[in-house]
RODO-521501 format. One record per residue: x, y, z of N, C-alpha, C in turn; residue number from 1; residue in three letters. Coordinates in steps of 0.02 Angstrom, whole numbers, plus 50000, padded with zeros to 5 digits. Atoms other than C-alpha are relative to their C-alpha. Example, Ala and Ser with C-alpha at 12.3 -4.5 7.8 and 13.67 -1.06 7.14 Angstrom:
BEGIN
R  n_east  n_north   n_up  ca_east  ca_north  ca_up  c_east  c_north   c_up  seq  type
R   50045    49941  50000    50615     49775  50390   50045    50060  50000    1   ALA
R   49958    49941  49997    50684     49947  50357   49961    50055  50037    2   SER
***
This chain:
BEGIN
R  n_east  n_north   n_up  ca_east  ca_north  ca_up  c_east  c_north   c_up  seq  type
R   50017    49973  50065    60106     54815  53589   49986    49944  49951    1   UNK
R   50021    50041  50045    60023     54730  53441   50069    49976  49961    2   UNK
R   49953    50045  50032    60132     54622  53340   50022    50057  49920    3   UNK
R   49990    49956  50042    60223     54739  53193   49964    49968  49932    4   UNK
R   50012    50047  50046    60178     54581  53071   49926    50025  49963    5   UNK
R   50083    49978  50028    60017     54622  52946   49959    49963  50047    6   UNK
R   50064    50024  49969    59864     54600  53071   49933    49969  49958    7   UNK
R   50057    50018  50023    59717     54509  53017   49919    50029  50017    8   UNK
R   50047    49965  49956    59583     54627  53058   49928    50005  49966    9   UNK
R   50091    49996  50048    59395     54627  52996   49963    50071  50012   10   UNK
R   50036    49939  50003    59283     54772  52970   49965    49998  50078   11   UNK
R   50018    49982  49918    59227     54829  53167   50038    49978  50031   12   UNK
R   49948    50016  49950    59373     54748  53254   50010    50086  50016   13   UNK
R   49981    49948  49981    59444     54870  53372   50067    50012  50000   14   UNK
R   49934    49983  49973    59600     54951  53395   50040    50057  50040   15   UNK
R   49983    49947  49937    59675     55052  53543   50085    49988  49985   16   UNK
R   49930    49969  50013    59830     55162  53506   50042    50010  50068   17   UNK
R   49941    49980  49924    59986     55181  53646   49977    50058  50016   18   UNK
R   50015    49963  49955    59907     55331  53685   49918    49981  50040   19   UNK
R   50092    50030  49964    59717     55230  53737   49960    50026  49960   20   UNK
R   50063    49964  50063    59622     55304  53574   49978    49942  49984   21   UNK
R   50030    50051  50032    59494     55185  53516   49977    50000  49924   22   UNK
R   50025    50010  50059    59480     55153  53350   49955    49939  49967   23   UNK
R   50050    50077  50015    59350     55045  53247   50021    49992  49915   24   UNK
R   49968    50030  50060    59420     54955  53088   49940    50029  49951   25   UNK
R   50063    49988  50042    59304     55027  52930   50031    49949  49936   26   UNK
R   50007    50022  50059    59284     54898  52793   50075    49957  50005   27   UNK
R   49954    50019  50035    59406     54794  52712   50065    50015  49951   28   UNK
R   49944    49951  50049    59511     54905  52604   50043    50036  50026   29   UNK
R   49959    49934  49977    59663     54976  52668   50066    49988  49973   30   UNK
R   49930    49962  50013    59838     55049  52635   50042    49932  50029   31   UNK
R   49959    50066  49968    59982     54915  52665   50038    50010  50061   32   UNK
R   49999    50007  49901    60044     55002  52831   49952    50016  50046   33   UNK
R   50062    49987  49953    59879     55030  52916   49944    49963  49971   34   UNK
R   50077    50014  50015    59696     55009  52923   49961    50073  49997   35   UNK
R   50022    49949  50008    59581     55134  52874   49946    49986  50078   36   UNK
R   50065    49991  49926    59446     55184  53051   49973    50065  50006   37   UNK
R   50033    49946  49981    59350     55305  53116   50023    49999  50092   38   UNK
R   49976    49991  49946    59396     55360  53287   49925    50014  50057   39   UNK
R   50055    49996  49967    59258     55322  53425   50020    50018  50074   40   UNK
R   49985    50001  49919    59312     55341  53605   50066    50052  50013   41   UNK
R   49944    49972  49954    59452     55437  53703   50005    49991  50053   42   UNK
R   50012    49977  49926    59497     55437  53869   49997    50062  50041   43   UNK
R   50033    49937  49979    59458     55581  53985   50043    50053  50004   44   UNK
R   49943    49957  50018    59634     55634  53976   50028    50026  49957   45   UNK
R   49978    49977  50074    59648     55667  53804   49934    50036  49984   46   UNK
R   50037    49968  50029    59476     55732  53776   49934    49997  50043   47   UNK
R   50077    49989  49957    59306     55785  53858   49939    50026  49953   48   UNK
R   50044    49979  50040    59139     55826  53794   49935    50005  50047   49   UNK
R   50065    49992  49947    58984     55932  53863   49958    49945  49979   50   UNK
R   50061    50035  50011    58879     55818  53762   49970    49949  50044   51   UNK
R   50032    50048  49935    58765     55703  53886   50014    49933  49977   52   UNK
R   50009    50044  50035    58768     55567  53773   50104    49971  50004   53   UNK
R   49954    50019  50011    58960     55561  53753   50037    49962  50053   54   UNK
R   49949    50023  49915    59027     55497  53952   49987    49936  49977   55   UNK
R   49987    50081  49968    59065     55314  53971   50045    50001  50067   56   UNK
R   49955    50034  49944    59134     55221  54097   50005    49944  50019   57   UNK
R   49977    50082  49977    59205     55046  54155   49990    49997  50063   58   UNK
R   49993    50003  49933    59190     55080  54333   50078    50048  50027   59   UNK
R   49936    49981  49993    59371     55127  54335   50039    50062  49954   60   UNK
R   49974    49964  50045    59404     55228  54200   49955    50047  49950   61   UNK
R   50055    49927  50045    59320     55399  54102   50017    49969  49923   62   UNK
R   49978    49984  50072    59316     55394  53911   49910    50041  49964   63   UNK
R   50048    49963  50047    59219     55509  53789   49992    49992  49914   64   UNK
R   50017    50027  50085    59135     55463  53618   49993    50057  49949   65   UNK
R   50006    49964  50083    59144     55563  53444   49958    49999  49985   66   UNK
R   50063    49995  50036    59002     55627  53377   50018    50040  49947   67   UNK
R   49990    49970  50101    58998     55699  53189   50061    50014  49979   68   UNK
R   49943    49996  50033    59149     55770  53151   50032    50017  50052   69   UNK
R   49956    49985  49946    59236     55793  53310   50069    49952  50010   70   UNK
R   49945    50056  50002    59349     55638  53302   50069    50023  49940   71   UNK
R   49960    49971  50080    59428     55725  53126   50022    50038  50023   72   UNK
R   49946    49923  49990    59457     55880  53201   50043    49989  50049   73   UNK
R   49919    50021  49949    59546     55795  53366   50067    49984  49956   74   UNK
R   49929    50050  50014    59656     55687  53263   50029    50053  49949   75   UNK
R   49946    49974  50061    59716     55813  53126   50021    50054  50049   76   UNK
R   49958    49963  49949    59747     55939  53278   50045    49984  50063   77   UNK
R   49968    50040  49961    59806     55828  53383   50064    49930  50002   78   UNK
R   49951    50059  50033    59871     55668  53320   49990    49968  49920   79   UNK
R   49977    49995  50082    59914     55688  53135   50019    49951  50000   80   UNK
R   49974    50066  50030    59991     55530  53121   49936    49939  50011   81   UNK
R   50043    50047  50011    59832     55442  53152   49943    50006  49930   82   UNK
R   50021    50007  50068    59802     55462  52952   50047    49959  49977   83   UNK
R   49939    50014  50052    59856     55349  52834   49966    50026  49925   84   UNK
R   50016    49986  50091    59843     55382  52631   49931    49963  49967   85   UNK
R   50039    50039  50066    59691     55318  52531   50013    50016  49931   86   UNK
R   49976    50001  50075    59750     55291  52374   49951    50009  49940   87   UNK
R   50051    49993  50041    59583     55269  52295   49952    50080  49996   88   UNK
R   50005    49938  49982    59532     55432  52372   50053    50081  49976   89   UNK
R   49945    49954  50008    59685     55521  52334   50035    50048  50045   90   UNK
R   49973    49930  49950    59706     55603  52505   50003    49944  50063   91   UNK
R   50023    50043  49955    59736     55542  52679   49921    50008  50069   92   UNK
R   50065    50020  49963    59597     55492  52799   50014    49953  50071   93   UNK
R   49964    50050  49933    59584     55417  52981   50023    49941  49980   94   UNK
R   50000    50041  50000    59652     55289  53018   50056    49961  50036   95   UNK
R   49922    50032  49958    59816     55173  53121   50040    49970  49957   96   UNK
R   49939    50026  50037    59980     55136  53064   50014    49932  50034   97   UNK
R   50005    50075  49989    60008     54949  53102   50030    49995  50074   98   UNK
R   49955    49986  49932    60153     55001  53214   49989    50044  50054   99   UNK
R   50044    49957  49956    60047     55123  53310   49941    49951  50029  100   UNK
R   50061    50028  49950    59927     54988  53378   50037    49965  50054  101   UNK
R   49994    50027  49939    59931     54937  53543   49971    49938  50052  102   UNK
R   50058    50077  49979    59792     54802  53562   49959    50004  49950  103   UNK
R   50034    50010  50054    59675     54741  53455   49934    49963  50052  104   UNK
R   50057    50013  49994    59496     54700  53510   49941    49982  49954  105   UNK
R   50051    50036  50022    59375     54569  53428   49927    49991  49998  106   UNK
R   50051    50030  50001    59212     54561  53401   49960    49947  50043  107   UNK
R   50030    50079  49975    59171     54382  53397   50028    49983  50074  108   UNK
R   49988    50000  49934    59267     54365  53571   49971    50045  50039  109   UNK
R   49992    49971  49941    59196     54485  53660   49921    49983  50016  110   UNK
R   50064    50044  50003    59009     54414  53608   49989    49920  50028  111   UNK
R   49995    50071  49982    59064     54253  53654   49996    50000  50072  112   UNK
R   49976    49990  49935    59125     54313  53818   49926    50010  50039  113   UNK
R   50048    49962  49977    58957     54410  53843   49940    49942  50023  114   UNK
R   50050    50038  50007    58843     54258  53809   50007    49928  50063  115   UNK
R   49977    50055  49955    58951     54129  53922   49978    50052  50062  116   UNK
R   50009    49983  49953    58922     54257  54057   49928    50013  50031  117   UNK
R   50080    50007  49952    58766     54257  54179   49970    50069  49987  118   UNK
R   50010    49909  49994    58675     54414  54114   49956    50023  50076  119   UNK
R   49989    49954  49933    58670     54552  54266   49980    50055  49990  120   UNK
R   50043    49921  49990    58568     54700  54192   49956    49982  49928  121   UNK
R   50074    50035  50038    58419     54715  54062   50034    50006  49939  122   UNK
R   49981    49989  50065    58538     54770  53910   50037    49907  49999  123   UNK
R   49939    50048  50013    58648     54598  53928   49930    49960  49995  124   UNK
R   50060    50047  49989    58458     54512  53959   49986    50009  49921  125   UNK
R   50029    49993  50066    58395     54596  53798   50043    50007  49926  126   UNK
R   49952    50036  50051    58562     54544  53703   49994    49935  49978  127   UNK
R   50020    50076  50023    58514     54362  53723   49935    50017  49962  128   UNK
R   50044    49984  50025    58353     54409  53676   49989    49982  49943  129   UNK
R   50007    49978  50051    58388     54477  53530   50042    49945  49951  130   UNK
R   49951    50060  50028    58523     54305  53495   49951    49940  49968  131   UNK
R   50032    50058  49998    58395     54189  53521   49957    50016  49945  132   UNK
R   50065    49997  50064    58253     54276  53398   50052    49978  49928  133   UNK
R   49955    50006  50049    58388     54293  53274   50038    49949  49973  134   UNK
R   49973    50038  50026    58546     54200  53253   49984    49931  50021  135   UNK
R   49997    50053  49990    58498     54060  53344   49939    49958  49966  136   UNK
R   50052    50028  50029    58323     54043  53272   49995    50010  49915  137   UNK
R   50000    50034  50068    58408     54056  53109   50052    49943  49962  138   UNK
R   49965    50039  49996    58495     53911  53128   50086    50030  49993  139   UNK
R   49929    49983  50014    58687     53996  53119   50014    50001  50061  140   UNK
R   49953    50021  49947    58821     53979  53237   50016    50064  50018  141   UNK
R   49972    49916  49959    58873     54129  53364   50072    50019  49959  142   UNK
R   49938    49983  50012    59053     54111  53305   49992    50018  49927  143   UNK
R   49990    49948  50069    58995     54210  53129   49964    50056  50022  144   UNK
R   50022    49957  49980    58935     54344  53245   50039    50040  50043  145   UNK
R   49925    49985  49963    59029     54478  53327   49938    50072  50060  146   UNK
R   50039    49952  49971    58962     54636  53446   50054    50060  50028  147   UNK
R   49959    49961  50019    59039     54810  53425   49978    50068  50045  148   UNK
R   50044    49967  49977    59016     54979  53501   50026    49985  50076  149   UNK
R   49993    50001  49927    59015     54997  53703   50009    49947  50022  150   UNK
R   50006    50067  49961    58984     54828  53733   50056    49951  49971  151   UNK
R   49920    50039  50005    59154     54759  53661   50024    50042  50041  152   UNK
R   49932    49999  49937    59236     54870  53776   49982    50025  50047  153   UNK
R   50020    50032  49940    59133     54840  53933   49992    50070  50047  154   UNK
R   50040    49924  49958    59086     55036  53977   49924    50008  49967  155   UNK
R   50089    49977  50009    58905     55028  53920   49954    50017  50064  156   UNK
R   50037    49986  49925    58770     55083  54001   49933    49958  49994  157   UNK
R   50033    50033  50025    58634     54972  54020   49925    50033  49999  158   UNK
R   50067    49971  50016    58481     55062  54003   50013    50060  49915  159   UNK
R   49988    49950  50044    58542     55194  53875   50047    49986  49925  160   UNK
R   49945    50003  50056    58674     55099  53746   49960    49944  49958  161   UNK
R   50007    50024  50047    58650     55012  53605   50025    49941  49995  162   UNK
R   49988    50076  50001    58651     54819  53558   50018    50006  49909  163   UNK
R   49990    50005  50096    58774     54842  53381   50014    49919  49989  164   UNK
R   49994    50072  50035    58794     54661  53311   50031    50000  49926  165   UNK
R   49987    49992  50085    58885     54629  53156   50025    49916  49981  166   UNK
R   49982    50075  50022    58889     54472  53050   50039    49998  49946  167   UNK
R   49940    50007  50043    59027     54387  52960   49982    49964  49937  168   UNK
R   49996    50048  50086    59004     54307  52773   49914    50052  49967  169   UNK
R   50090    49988  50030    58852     54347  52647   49955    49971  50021  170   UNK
R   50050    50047  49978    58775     54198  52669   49957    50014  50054  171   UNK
R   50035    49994  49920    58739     54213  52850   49948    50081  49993  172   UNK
R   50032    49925  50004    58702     54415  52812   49928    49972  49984  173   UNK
R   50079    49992  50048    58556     54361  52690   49951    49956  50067  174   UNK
R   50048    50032  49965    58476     54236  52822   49980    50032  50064  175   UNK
R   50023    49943  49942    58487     54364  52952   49946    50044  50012  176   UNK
R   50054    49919  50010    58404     54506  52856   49923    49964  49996  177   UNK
R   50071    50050  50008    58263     54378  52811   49961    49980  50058  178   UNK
R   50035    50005  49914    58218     54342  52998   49984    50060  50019  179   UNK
R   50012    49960  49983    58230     54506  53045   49948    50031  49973  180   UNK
R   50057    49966  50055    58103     54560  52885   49941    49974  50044  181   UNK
R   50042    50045  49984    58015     54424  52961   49971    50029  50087  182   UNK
R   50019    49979  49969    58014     54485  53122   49968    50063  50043  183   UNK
R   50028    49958  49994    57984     54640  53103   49916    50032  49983  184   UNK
R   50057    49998  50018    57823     54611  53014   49946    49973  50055  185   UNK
R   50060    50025  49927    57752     54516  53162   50005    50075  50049  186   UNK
R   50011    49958  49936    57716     54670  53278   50011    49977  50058  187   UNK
R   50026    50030  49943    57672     54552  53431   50073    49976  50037  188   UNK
R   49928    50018  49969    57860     54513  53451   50057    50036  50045  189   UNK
R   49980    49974  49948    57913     54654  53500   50076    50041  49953  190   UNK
R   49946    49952  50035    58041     54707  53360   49985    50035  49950  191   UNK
R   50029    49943  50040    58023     54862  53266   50081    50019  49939  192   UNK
R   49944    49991  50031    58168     54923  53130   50005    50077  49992  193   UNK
R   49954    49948  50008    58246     55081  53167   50015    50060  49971  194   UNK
R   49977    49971  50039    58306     55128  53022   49948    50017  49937  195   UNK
R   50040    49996  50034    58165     55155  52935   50009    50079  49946  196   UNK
R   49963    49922  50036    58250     55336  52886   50057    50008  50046  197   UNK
R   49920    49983  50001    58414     55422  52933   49991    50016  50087  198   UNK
R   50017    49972  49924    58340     55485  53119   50061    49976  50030  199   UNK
R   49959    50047  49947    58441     55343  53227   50082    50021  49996  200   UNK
R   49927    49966  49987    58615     55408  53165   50046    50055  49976  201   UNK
R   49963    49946  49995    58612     55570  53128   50051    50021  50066  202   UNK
R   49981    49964  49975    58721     55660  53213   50066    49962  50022  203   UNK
R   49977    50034  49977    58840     55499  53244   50054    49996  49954  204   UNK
***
């Protein structure tokens, strides 16, 4: 079990509860015995879902992902104590009690891990990829970069999941978005942006 001591946790760190719930840290602002999260994962024993989209797997082990409001309605029918209070809000909201975590999962380590390793399918190919246009060709260092989502906890799928990335400081943010503007304006490269409207995460 995690250490009872205040954790140092950044916005997308992970955290998996003694019962194997995955939670993902939201933001910076929280309550002094928890962190505020949103609840992404389960394992197959606590929860299932027809949706096609929702199965993972490690090889070894089932888990199923939250889509819209399904994570809210598990945890307040299920496990009520995975709210703590927002004060600024005035009500409570997901989230882990300090002494309710069970591991804590990093970011920046698990990107680090990903990049030292020999990629072995086309999503881990088109992670460097996407390292090299970016952080590396905007001069910043990996270790203000982190990678969140399936691929910190090593059930992705590689044709079908998503390459989330999240960077640490402003600074770095602004030189990021500026490459990316940049590269998205070249067509010939090969990167397009997404988010151009709300499409990509409805329903998420």
């Amino acid at each position: 079990m995690a250490s009872l001591a205040r954790l140092r946790l950044r916005d997308r760190d992970a955290v998996i509860t003694r019962e194997g719930l995955i939670f993902r840290v939201f933001g910076y602002t929280h309550p002094p015995e928890g962190y505020i999260c949103d609840l992404e994962y389960a394992p197959a024993s606590l929860f299932q879902s027809n949706n096609p989209k929702a199965f993972r797997t490690d090889g070894k082990n089932i888990f199923f992902k939250f889509y819209e409001d399904e994570a809210w309605h598990f945890v307040q029918k299920n496990f009520p104590q995975h709210m703590v209070f927002h004060k600024p809000l005035g009500k409570k909201v997901l989230g882990v009690q300090t002494a309710n975590i069970a591991e804590v999962r990093k970011p920046e380590q698990a990107l680090k891990r990903l990049v030292e390793a020999q990629p072995r399918d086309e999503l881990l190919k088109a992670l460097q990829k996407v390292l090299e246009a970016t952080v590396l060709a905007s001069g910043l260092s990996l270790e203000n970069f982190g990678v969140f989502g399936s691929l910190l906890h090593g059930f992705y799928h590689p044709k079908f999941s998503d390459i989330d990335l999240i960077v640490y400081g402003k600074g770095n943010l602004e030189k990021i978005r500026k490459t990316l503007q940049e590269l998205y304006s070249d067509g010939g490269l090969g990167f397009s942006n997404e988010f151009v409207d709300d499409s990509p995460i409805r329903g998420k």
